[in-house]
LUMPARO-895077 format. One line per 5 residues: number of its first residue (from 1); their letters; for each residue x, y, z of C-alpha. Coordinates in Angstrom, 2 decimals. Example, Ala and Ser with C-alpha at 12.3 -4.5 7.8 and 13.67 -1.06 7.14 Angstrom:
2
1) AS) 12.30/-4.50/7.80; 13.67/-1.06/7.14
! end
This chain:
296
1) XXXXX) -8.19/-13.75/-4.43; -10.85/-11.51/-2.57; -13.39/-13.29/-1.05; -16.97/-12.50/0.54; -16.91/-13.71/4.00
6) XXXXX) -20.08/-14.58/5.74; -20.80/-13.84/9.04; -24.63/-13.47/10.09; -24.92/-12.47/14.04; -26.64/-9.90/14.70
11) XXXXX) -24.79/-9.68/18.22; -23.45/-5.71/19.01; -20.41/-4.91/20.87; -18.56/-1.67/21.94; -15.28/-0.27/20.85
16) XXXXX) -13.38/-1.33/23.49; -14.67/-5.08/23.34; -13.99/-5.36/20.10; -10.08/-3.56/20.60; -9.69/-6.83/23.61
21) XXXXX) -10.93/-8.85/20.89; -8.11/-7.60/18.27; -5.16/-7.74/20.73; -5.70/-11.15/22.17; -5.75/-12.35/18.26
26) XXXXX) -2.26/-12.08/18.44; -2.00/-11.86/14.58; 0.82/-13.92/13.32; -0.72/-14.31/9.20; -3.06/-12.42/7.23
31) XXXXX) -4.69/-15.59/7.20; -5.60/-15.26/11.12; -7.31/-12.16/9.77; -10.28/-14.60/9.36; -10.26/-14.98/13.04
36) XXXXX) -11.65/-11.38/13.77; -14.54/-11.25/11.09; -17.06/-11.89/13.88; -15.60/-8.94/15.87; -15.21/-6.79/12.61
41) XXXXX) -19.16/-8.24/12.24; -20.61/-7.31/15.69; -18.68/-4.06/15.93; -20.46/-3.00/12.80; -23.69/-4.04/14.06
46) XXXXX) -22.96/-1.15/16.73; -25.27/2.06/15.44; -23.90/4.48/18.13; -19.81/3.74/18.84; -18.72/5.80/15.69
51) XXXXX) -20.60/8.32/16.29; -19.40/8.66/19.58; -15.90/8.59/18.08; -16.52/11.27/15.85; -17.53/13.36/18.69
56) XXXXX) -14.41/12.27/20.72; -12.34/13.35/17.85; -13.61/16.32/17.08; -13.39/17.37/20.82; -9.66/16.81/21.07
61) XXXXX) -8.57/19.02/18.39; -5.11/18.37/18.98; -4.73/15.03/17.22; -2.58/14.92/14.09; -4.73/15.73/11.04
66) XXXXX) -4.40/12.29/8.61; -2.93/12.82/4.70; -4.62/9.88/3.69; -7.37/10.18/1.09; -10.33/9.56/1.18
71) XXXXX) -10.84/10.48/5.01; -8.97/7.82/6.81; -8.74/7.79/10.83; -6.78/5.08/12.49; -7.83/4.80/16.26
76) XXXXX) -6.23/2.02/17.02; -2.74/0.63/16.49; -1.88/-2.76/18.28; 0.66/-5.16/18.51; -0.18/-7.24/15.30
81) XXXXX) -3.03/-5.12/13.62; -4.51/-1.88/12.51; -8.07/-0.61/13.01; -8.78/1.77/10.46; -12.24/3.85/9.78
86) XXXXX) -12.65/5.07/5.83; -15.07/7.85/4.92; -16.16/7.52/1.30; -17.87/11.04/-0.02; -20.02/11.32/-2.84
91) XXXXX) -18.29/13.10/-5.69; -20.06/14.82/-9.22; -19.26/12.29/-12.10; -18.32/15.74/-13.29; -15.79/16.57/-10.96
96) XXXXX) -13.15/13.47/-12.00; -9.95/15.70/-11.07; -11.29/15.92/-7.66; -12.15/12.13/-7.19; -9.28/11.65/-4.66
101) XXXXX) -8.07/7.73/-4.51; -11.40/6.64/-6.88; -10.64/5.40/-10.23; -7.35/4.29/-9.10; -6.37/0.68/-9.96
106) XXXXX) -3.61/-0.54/-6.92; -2.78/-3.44/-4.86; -1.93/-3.59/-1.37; 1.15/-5.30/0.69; -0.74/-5.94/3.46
111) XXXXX) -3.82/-7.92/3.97; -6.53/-6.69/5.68; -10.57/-7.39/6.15; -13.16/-4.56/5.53; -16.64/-4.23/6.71
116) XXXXX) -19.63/-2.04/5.35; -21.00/0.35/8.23; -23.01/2.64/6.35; -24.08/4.16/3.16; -24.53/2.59/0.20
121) XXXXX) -20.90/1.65/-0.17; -18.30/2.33/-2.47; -18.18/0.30/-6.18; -14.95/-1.60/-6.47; -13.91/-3.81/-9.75
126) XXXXX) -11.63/-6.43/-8.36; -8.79/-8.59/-9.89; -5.77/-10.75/-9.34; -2.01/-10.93/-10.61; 0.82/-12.97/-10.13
131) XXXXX) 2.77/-10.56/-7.97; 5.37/-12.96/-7.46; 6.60/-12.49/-11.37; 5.93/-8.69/-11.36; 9.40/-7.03/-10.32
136) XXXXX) 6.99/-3.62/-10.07; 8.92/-1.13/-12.53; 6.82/1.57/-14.14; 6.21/0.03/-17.62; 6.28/-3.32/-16.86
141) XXXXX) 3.61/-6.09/-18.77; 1.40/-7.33/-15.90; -1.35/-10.01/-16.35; -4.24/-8.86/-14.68; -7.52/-11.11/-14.56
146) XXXXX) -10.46/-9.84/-13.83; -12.66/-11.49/-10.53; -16.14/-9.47/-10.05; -17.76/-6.07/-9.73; -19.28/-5.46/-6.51
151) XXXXX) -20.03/-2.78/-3.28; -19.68/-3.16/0.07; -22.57/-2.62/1.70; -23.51/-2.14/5.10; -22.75/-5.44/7.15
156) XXXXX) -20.94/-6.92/4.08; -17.40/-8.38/4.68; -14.20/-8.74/2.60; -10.89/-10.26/2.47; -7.99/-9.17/0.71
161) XXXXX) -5.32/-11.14/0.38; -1.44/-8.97/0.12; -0.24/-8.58/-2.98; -2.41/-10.71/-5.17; -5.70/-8.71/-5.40
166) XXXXX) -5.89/-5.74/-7.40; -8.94/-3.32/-7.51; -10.19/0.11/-8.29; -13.37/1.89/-6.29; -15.68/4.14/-7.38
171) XXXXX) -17.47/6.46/-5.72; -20.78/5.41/-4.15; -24.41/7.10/-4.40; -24.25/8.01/-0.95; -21.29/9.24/1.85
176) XXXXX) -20.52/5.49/2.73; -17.97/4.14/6.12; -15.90/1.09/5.74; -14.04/-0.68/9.04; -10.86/-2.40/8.32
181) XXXXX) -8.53/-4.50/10.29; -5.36/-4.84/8.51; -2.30/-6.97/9.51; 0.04/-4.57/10.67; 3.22/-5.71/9.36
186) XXXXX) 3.56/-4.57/5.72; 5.02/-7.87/3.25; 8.12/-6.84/2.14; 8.60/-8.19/-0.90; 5.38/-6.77/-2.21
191) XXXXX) 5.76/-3.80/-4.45; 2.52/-1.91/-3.94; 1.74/-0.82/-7.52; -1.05/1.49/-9.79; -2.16/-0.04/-12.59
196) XXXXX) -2.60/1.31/-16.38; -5.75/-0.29/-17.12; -6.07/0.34/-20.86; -2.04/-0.81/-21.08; -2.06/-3.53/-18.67
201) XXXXX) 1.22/-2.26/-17.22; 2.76/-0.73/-13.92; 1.56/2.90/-14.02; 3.29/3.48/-10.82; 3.75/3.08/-7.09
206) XXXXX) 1.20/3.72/-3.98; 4.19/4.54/-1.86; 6.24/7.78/-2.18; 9.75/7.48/-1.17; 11.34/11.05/-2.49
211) XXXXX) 12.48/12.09/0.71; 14.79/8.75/1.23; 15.61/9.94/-2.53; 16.57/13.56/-1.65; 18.47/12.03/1.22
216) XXXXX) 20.62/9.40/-0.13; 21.39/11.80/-3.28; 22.34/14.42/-0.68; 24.29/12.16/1.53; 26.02/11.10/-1.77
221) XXXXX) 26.86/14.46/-2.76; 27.83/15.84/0.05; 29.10/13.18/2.46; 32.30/10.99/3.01; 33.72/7.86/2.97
226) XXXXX) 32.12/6.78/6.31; 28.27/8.08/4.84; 28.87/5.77/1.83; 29.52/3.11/4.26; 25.92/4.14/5.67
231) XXXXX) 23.99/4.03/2.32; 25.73/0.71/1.20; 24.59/-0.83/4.64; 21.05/0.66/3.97; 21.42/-0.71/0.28
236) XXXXX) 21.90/-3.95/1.62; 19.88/-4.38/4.54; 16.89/-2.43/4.57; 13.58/-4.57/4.46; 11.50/-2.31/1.98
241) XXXXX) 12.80/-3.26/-1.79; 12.01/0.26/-3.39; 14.54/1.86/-0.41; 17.50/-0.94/-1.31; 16.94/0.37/-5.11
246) XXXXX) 16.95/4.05/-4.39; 19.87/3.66/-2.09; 21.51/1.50/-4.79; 21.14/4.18/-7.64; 22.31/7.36/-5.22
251) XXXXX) 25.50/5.38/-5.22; 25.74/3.97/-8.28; 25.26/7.90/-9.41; 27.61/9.32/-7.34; 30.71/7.01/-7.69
256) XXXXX) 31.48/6.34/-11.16; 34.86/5.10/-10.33; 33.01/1.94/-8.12; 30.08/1.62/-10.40; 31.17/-2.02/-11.39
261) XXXXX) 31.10/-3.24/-7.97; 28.36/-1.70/-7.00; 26.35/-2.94/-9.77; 27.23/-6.60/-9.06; 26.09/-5.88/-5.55
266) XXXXX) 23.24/-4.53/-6.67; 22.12/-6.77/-8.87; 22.62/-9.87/-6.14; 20.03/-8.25/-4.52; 17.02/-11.19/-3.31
271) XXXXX) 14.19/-9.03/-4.47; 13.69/-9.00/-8.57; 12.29/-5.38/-8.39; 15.92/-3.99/-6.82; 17.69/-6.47/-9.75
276) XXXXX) 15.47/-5.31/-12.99; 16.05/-1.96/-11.39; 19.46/-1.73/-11.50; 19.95/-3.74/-14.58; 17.23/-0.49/-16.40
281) XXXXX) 19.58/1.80/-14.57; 22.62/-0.05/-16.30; 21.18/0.33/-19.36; 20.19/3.78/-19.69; 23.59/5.01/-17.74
286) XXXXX) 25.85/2.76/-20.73; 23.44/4.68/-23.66; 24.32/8.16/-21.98; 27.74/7.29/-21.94; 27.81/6.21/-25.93
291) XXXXX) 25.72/9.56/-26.43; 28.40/11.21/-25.20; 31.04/9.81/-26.90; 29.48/9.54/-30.27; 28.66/13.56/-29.68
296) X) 32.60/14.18/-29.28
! end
């Protein structure tokens, strides 16, 4: 579950102290994210370095624009981590279309700690799940128990753990900065999910994969024996579970002839998400067929 780490210098480093700090961690766990809350800590306690950053940034106009929302820069990518600076703006109660990633319920696959800078900080609700029995389709019944309401205020530090904890932010009173370190290798066998709060189910997925979609059905359609081979190797071997299942169901579409072997590879499959997947995608493919042949 999340928990409040303390951490009470009042010691201030630079940003390049605290980026020697990060890559002699040597990250192997999220749990050796613990490691770097004094860093996280004393970096914060630095008034000027983001500042300075800003002004870096905005000089070198040339750097790739992010697409995450809110505001995310990342200026540092290492070995075994991620150092990631989130800009939380004040939005009108009014304006709830435009709230970007607020009032959205999700967990993470990776674990990560993340420090108030300034502001007021953003509201979060937080909760845990057994991710472990949630196979992540849309619909699914998920058990979600509710932890604590809480901000993150400037100085304040928290630890997520992958998978497990849940929670949904709100926008604070004031434009608000968060610092995060997160583990850079992304746990597989997570589904990152959205939440339907007033359902309790799987309302969806924080990670788009159409284009792999697009591909794979394209590939299918319009390739050969030897592409098949390709998208059977990627349905097989890939290490994201959501990519296995899409790759599974472009062939499973395209090749009626082989769709019995192709569902028992399918359903073999060591992740439960690419298994219930395929076994829905059974299902609704067997009641299309009888729809057809009851309509004849």
């Amino acid at each position: 579950m999340v928990r409040t780490v303390e951490c009470r210098t009042e010691l201030a480093i630079p940003l390049d102290e605290f980026y020697s700090l990060c890559d002699r961690a040597g990250l192997q766990s999220e749990e050796d994210l613990e490691g770097l809350v004094p860093a996280l800590k004393q970096l914060a306690n630095n008034s000027q370095f983001l500042e300075q950053y800003f002004c870096d940034y905005l000089k070198d106009l040339s750097e790739p624009e992010h697409s995450f929302l809110p505001p995310v820069f990342m200026p540092r990518i290492g070995e075994s981590y991620i150092f990631r600076i989130v800009i939380w703006p004040v939005i009108d109660p009014a304006e709830r279309g435009n709230q970007l990633l607020y009032h959205y319920p999700h967990n993470h696959d990776v674990g990560f700690i993340t420090c108030g800078y300034t502001g007021s900080g953003y509201h979060t609700d937080i909760y845990s799940f057994d991710y472990e029995h949630c196979t992540g389709l849309v619909g699914e019944e998920v058990d979600l128990e509710f932890q604590e309401s809480t901000m993150l205020p400037p100085g304040k530090i928290m630890q997520y753990k992958a998978g497990t904890d849940m929670h949904i932010q709100y926008p604070p009173e004031e434009l608000s900065v968060s610092l995060n370190v997160i583990k850079r290798e992304a746990r597989k066998n997570i589904v990152e999910c959205s939440f339907d709060m007033d359902k309790r189910t799987v309302m969806g997925h924080s990670i788009k994969i159409p284009v792999q979609e697009s591909v794979f059905n394209a590939v299918c359609t319009l390739g050969n024996e030897n592409s098949k081979d390709v998208l059977i190797d990627i349905a097989q071997r890939h290490p994201f579970m959501r990519v296995r299942a899409a790759a599974w169901h472009a062939l499973i579409e395209f090749n009626p002839a082989d769709r019995d072997y192709l569902f028992s590879k399918a359903v073999a499959d060591e992740h439960s998400h690419v298994r219930a997947y395929t076994d829905t995608l059974k299902r609704n493919i067997e009641k299309q067929e009888l729809a057809l042949a009851s309509s004849q």
